[in-house]
N, C-alpha and C positions, 0 to 999 in steps of 0.2 A: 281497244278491241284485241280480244288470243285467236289463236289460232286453233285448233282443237290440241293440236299435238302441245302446244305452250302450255294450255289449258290443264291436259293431264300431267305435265310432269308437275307442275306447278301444283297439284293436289297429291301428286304419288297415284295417279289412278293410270290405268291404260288408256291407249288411245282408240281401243275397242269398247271399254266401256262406255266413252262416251257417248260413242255412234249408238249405241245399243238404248243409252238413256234420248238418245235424237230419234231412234229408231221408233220406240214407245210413246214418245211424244211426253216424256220427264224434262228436260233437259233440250229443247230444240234452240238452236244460235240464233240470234237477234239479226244478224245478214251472214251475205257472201262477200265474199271479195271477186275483182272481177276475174277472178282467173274459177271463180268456184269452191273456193275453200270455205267451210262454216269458221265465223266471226262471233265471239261471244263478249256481250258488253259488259259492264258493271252491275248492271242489273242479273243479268245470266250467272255471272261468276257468285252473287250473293243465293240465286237460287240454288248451285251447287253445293253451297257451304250449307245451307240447310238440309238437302238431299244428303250430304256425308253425314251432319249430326242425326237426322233421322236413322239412320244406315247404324249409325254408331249406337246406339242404342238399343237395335235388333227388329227397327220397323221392316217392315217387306217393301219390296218396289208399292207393290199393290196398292197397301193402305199409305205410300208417303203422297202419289198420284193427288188424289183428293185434297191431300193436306195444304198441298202447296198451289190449287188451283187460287187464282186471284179474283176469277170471273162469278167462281159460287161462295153466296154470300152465307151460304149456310155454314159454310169453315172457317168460323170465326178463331176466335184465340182462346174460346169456352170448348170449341171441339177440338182443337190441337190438342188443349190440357186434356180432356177425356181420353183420347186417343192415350198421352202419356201415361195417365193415371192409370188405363187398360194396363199397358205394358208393362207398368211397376207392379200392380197385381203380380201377374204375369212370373216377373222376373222372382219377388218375392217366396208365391210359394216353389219357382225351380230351387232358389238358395235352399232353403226350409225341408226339400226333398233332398238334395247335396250334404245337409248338414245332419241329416237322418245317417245316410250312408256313409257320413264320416265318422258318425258317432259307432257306428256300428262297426267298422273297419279297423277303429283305434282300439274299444274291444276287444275284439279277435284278435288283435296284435298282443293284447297286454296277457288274453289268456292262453296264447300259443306257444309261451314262453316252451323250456325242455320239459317240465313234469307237465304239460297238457299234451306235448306230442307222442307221447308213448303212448298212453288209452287216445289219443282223438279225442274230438266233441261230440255229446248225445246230444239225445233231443231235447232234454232237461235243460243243459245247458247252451245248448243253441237259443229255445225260447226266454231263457234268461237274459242273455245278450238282444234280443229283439225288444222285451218288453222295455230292458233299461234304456235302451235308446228313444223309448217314446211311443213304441209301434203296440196299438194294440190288435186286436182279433181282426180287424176288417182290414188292415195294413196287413200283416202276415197273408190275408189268404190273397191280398192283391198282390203280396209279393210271389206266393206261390203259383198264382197264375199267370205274371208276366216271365216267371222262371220256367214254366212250362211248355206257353207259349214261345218262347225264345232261344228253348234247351232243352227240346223235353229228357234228352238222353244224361243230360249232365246233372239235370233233375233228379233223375231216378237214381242217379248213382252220388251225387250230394243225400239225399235222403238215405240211402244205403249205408254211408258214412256216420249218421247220428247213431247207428244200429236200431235203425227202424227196423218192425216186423215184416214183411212183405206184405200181409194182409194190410197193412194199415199202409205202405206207401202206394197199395193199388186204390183203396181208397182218397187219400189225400191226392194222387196225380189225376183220377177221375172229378173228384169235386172241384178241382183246378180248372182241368176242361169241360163241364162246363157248367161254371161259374165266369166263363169267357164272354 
């Protein structure tokens, strides 16, 4: 039997988090000791280890709750895997959205060189640099509308920058918003 505090160093966690997992009912000790202290058995200490690998992976307290219940028969090891398979989803297309934006970053680096900084970038060749990275028309306008959303003044004057017309960045920042 740990003690809580034994319990946390022993995993690298605090000794608040654990109260917090006793608190939620994740993670409750298996006894006291007689003074009051929570006591956490072999059994408790292997729940933790799955609570950290769920954690480790980017499950929520929320959905790891369920997973680790023993008493519903419906969480078998066919809905653990779902549950994973969700999350690799998941993780998949954020890599796939990361790897968009890297691709487009390393771009801009290679065309920023000294003869692109003297004229800047147009709009020509900014949509150059979007399309080679993979993005087409409905990518571009989601990215114009989380740019908008997010920026709208950094927007307007990135746009300003390609040497857009003004008529046309009043239109592209209006179908931005809303297109929200």
């Amino acid at each position: 039997m740990e003690t809580v505090g034994r319990l946390a160093r022993r995993f690298g966690l605090s000794r608040s988090t654990l109260l917090y997992y006793d608190r939620i009912g994740l993670l409750c000790p298996s006894g006291r000791s007689a003074s009051g202290y929570r006591l956490y058995d072999t059994i408790d200490v292997r729940r933790l280890e799955k609570i950290i690998a769920f954690r480790g992976v980017g499950l929520s307290l929320e959905s790891i709750g369920p997973l680790l219940s023993e008493s519903d028969p419906s969480m078998s090891t066919g809905s653990v895997n779902a549950v994973l398979e969700k999350r690799l989803v998941t993780i998949d297309r954020e890599i796939t959205g990361l790897r968009r934006q890297q691709e487009v970053i390393l771009r801009l680096l290679q065309r920023s060189g000294p003869e692109h900084r003297k004229g800047g970038l147009d709009k020509e060749g900014w949509t150059e640099i979007l399309r080679a990275a993979g993005m087409d028309d409905e990518d571009m306008w989601r990215w114009h509308r989380e740019f908008e959303r997010m920026a709208p003044t950094a927007h307007q004057e990135f746009l300003e920058s390609l040497q857009i017309e003004s008529d046309e960045i009043d239109t592209i920042r209006a179908q931005s918003r809303s297109s929200a």
